[in-house]
matplotlib code that plots the C-alpha trace (Angstrom):
import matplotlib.pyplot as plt

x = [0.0, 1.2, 1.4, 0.9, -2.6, -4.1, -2.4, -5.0, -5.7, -4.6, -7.8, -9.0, -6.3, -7.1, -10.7, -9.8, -7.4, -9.8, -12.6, -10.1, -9.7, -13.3, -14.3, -12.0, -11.4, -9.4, -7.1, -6.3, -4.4, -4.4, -3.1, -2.2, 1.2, 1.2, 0.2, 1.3, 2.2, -1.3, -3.1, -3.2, -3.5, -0.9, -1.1, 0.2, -1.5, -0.5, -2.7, -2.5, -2.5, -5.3, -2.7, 0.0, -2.7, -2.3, 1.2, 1.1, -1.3, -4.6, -7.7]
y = [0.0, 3.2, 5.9, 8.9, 8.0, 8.2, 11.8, 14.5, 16.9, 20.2, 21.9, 19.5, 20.5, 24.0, 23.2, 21.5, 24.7, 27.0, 24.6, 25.2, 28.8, 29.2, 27.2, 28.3, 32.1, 32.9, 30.1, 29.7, 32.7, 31.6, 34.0, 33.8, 34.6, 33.6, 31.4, 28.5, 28.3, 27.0, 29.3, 27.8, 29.4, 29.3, 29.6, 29.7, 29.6, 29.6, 27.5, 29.1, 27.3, 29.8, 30.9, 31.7, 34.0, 37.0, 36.8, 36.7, 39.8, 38.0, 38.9]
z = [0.0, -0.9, 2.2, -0.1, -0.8, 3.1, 3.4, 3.8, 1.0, 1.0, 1.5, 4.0, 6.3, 5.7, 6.8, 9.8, 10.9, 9.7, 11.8, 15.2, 14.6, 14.8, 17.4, 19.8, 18.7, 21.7, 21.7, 18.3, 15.6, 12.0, 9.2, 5.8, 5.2, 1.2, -1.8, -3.1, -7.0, -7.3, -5.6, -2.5, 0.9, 3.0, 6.8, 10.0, 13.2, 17.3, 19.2, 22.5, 25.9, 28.2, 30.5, 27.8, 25.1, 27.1, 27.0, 23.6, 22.3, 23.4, 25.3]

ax = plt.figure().add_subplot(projection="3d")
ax.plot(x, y, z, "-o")
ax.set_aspect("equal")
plt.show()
């Protein structure tokens, strides 16, 4: 069996951050810093621990 085909997509890990960042708005920072050659988003994001977001910029 060939590993490469059980990899996610890359638009269903973009859903699944993008899914985090929403549901936990004051734990989780994702921005896009660029495209890919395709035209894909690219992100990064902080997932924050509570006691560490206001250390950070948070509220």
């Amino acid at each position: 069996m060939n590993w490469a085909h059980s990899l996610p997509r890359h638009h269903q890990v973009v859903d699944y951050y993008q899914y985090l960042a929403q549901q936990e708005p004051n734990r989780m920072k994702l921005e896009q810093y660029g495209e890919t050659n395709e035209r894909r988003p690219l992100f990064h994001g902080l997932y924050f621990h509570r006691i560490q977001h206001g250390q950070f910029g948070g509220n």
